[in-house]
C-alpha positions as CSV (number, residue, x, y, z in Angstrom):
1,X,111.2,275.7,151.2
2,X,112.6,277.8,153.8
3,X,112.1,280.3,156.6
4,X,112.8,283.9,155.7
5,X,112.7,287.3,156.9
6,X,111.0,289.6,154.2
7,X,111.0,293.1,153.9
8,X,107.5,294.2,152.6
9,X,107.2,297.8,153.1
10,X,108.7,300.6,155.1
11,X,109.4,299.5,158.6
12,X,108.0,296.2,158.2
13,X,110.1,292.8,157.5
14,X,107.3,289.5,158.0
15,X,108.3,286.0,158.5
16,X,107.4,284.2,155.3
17,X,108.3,280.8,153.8
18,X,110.3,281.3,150.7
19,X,111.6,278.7,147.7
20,X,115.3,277.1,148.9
21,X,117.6,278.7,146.6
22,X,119.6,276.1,144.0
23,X,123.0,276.4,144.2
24,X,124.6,276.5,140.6
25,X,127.7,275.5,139.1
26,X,130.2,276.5,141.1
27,X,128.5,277.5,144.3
28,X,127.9,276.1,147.7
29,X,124.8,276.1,149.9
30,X,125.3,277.5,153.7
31,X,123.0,277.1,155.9
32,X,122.7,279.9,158.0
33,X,123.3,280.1,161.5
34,X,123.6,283.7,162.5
35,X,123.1,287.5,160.4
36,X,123.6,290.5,161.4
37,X,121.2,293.7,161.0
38,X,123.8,296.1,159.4
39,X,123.3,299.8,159.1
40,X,122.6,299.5,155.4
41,X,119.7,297.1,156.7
42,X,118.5,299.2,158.7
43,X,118.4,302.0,155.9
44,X,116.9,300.0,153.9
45,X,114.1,299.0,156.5
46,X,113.2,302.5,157.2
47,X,112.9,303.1,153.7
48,X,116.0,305.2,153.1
49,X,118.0,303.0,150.3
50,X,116.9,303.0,146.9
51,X,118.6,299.6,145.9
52,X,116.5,298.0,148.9
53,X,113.0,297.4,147.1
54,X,110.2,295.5,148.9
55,X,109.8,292.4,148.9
56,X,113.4,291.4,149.2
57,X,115.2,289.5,152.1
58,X,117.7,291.6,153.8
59,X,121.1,290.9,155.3
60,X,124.5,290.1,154.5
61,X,126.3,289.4,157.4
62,X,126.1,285.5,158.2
63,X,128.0,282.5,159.5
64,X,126.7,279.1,158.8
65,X,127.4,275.4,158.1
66,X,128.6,274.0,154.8
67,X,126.9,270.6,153.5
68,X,129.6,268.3,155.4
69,X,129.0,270.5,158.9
70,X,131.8,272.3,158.7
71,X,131.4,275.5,160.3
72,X,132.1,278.9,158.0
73,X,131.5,282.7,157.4
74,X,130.7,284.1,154.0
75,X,131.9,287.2,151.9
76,X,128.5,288.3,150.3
77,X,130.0,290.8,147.7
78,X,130.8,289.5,144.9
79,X,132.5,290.5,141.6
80,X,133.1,289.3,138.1
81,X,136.5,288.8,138.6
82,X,137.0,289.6,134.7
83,X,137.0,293.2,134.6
84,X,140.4,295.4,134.7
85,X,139.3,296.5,138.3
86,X,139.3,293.0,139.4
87,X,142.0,291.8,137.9
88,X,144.1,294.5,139.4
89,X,142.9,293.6,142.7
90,X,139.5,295.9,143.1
91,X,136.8,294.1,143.2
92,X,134.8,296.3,145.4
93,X,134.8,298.5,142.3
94,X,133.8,295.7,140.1
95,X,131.0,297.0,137.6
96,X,129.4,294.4,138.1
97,X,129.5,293.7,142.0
98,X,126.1,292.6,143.8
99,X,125.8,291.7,147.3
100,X,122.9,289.8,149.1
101,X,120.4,291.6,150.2
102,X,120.7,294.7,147.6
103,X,118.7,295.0,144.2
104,X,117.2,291.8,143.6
105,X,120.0,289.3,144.9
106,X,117.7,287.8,148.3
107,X,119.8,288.4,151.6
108,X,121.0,286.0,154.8
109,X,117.9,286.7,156.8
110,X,116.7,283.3,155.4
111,X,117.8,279.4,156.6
112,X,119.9,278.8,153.2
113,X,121.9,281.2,150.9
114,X,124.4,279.5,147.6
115,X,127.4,282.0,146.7
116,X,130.4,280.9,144.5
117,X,133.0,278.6,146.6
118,X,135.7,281.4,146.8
119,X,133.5,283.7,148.8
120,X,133.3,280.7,151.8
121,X,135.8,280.4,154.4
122,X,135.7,277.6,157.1
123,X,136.4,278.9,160.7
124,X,138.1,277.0,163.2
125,X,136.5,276.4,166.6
126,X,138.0,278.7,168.9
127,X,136.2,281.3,166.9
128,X,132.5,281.5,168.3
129,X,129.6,282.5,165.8
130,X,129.1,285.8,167.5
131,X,132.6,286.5,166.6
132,X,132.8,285.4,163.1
133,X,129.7,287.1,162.0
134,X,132.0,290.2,162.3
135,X,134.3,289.2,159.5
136,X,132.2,291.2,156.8
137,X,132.0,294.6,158.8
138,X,134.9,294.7,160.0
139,X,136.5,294.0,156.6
140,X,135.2,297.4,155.8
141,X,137.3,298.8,158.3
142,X,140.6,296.7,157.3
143,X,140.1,298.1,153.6
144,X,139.9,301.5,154.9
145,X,143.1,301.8,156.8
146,X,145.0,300.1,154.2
147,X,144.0,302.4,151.4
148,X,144.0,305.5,154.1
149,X,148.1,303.9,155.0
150,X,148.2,306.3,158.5
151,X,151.5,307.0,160.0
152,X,153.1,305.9,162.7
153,X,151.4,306.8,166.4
154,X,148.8,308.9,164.5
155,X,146.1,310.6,166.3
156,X,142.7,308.9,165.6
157,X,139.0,310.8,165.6
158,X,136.4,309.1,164.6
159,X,133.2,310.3,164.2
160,X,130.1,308.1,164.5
161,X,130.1,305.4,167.5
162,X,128.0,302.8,165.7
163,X,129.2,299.4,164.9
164,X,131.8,300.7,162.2
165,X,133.1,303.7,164.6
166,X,133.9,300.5,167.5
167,X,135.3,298.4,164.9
168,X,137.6,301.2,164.0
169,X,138.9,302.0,167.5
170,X,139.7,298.4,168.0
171,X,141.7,298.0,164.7
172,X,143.0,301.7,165.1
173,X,144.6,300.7,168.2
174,X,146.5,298.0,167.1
175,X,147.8,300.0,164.5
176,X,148.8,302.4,166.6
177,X,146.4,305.1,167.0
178,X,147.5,307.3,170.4
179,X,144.8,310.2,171.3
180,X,141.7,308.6,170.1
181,X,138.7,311.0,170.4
182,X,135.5,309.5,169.4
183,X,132.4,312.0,168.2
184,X,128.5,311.1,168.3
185,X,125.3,312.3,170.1
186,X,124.5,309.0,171.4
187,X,125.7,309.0,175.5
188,X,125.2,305.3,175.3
189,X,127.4,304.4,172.4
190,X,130.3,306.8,173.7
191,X,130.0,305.1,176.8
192,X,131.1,301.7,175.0
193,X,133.7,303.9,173.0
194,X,135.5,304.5,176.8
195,X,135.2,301.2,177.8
196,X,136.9,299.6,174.5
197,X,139.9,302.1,174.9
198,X,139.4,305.5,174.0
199,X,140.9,308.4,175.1
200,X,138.1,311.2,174.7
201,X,134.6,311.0,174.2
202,X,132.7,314.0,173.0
203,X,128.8,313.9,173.0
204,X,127.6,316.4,169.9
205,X,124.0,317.9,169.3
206,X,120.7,319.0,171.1
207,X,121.0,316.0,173.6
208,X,124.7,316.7,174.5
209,X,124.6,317.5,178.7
210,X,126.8,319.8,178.9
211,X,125.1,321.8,176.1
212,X,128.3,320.8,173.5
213,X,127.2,321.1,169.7
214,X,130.3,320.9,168.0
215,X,133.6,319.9,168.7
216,X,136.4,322.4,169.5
217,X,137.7,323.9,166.5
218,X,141.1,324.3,167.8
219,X,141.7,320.0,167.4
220,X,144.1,318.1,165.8
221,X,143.5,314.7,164.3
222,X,146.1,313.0,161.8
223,X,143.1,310.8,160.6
224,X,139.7,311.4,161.2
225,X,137.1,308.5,159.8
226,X,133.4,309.4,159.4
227,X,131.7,306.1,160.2
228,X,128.0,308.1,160.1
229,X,127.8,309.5,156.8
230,X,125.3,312.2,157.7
231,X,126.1,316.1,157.0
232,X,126.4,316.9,160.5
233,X,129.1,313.8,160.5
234,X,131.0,315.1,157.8
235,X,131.3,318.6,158.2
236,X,132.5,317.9,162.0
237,X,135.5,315.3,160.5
238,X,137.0,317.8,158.6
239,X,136.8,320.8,161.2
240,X,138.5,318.7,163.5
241,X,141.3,317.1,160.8
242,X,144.6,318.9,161.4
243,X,146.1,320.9,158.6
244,X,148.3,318.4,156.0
245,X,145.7,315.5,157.7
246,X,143.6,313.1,156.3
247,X,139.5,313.1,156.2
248,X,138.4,308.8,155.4
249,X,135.2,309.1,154.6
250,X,133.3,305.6,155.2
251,X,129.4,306.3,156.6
252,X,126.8,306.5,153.8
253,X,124.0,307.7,155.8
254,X,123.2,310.5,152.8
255,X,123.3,311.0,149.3
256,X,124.8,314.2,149.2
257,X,126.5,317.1,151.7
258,X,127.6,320.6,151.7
259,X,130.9,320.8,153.0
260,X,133.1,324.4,153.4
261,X,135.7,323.2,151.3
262,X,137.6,326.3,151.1
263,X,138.5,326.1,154.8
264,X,140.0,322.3,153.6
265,X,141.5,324.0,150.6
266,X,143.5,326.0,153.0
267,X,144.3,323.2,155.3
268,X,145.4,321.1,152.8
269,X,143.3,318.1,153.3
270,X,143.6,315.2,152.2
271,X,140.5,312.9,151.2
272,X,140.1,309.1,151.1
273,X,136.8,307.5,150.3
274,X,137.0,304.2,151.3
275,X,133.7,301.3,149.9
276,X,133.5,298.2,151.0
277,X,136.4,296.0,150.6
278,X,138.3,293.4,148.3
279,X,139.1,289.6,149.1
280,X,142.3,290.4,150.6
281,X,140.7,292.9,153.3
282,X,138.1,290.1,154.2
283,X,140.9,287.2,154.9
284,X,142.6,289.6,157.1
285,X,139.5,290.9,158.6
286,X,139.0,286.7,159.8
287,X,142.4,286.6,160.5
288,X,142.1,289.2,163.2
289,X,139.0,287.8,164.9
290,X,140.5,284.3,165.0
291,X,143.2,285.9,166.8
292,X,140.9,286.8,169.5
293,X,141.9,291.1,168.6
294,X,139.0,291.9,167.9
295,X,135.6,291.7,169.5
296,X,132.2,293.1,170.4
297,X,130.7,290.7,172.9
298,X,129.7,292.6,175.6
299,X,127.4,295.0,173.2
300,X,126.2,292.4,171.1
301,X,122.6,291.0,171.4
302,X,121.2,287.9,169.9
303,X,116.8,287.2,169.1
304,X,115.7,284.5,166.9
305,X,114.5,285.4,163.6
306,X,111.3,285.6,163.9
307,X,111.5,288.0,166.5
308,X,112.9,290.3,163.8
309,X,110.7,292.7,163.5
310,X,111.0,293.8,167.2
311,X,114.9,293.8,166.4
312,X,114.6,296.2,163.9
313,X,111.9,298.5,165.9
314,X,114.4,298.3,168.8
315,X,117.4,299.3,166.7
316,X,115.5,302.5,165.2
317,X,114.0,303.3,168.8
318,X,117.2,302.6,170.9
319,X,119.8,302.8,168.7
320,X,122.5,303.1,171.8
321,X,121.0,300.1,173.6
322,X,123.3,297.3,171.5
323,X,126.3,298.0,169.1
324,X,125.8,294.8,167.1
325,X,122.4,293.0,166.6
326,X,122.3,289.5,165.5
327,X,119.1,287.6,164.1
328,X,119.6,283.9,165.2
329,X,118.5,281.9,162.0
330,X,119.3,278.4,162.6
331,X,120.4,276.5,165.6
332,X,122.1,273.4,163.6
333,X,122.0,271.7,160.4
């Protein structure tokens, strides 16, 4: 048996003891040492995600211990690696792609998880836990700028300052990126924006203090990403995208938008959706935090697991308090 997190209904995960998965032919057990409450978690826990059913146990952003101690981070989407997409190097658009914690494949808010070898990688020591755990988000962000290919000194906007919008100021900077404006209606979360490098901060909506509600129309972004996904999000990335420019389109936060396209039409936009990310995008995603050139430690925050529930009450109460919450699983083996 094991200790688990369980969502059971809307706005309600319980500590439970669940049955110790079996790892099968081919896969490894990790023992979990550390998960992160993603966005899509949290979507999921307030009841917004359709492919996030109760009971299920959330999460898919971990680090842990393989059976001989050895200390390692895990990529939780996995593919057939059959199909024509995968074998052409897409697996994030794999028909049959599932990730823990989505449908009925049980998530890394739980002591053990088994996934297939190849989706393991071992992590040296100078990269701390806290770190690591990052390698899975931030591979999101890696995948984007690689399909979005920005050029040189581009100017950056992004829009949403959650974890995915700091994540992409860190990685847009060291490609680059000059005139970073970064767009959201949370103070706090701008505030961290400023303090890991960019240039312009712009507070949008009824809690903006100096009555703001939209950015100026008259702005000029080579690249603008939409790390929120809500209307408000989108519609504000592709007023402030320069004419030839390019909208990346990343957040998920709802189903559907309307958009004035015509006013794109005439700007020639171009679009880039960018989901998730392929094996490739996750090595370098590690690569980057073992360098030390990326990190989030001074908005991170760490409660054990069965303090979860206050965790995710404090992320949907607070949501500018802490950029990256972690659930402390396990302590050691």
């Amino acid at each position: 048996m094991m200790r688990a997190l369980v969502y059971t209904a809307k706005e309600e995960v319980q500590l439970q003891e669940r049955a110790r998965p079996a790892a099968r032919t081919g896969e490894q057990e990790l023992t979990v040492e550390l998960s992160g409450i993603c966005g899509s978690d949290m979507s999921g826990f307030l009841g917004h995600s359709p492919r996030r059913k109760p009971p299920l146990i959330l999460g898919h952003e971990l680090t842990g211990w393989l059976s001989n101690g050895k200390r390692a981070v895990a990529n939780p989407l996995v593919s057939c690696g059959r199909c024509s997409r995968c074998l052409a190097g897409a697996q994030n658009l794999c028909a049959a792609w599932r990730l823990l914690g989505l449908d009925r494949t049980e998530g890394s808010f739980a002591e053990f998880v088994t996934l297939p070898s190849e989706q393991i990688f071992e992590i040296p020591t100078t990269l701390s836990s806290r770190r690591a755990v990052l390698a899975e988000p931030l591979a999101n962000i890696v995948h984007l700028y690689r399909i979005a290919a920005p050029p040189a000194f581009f100017r950056l906007a992004i829009v949403g300052a959650g974890t995915m919008g700091a994540l992409a100021l860190q990685a847009g900077k060291r490609l680059g990126a000059r005139d970073i404006l970064c767009v959201d209606v949370n103070g706090q979360r701008l505030a961290a924006m400023k303090q890991m490098g960019a240039s312009e901060t712009l507070q949008v909506g009824a809690k903006a203090p100096t009555g703001v509600t939209s950015p100026p129309t008259d702005a000029e972004f080579d690249l603008v990403i939409d790390a929120s996904g809500s209307t408000e999000a989108r519609q504000t990335a592709f007023d402030i995208c320069r004419p030839g420019g390019q909208v990346a389109l990343l957040g998920m936060a709802q189903q559907r938008s309307e958009i004035d396209f015509v006013t794109s039409i005439r700007k020639e936009h171009r679009v880039v959706m960018s989901f998730a990310y392929t094996p490739i995008d996750f090595r370098r995603a590690l690569d980057l935090l073992i360098g030390g050139e990326i990190e989030l430690d001074d908005w991170t925050e760490m409660v054990p697991l069965e303090n979860g529930q206050q965790a995710f009450e404090k992320m949907t109460r607070a949501p500018g308090a802490t950029l990256k919450m972690l659930l402390s699983v396990r302590k050691s083996l």
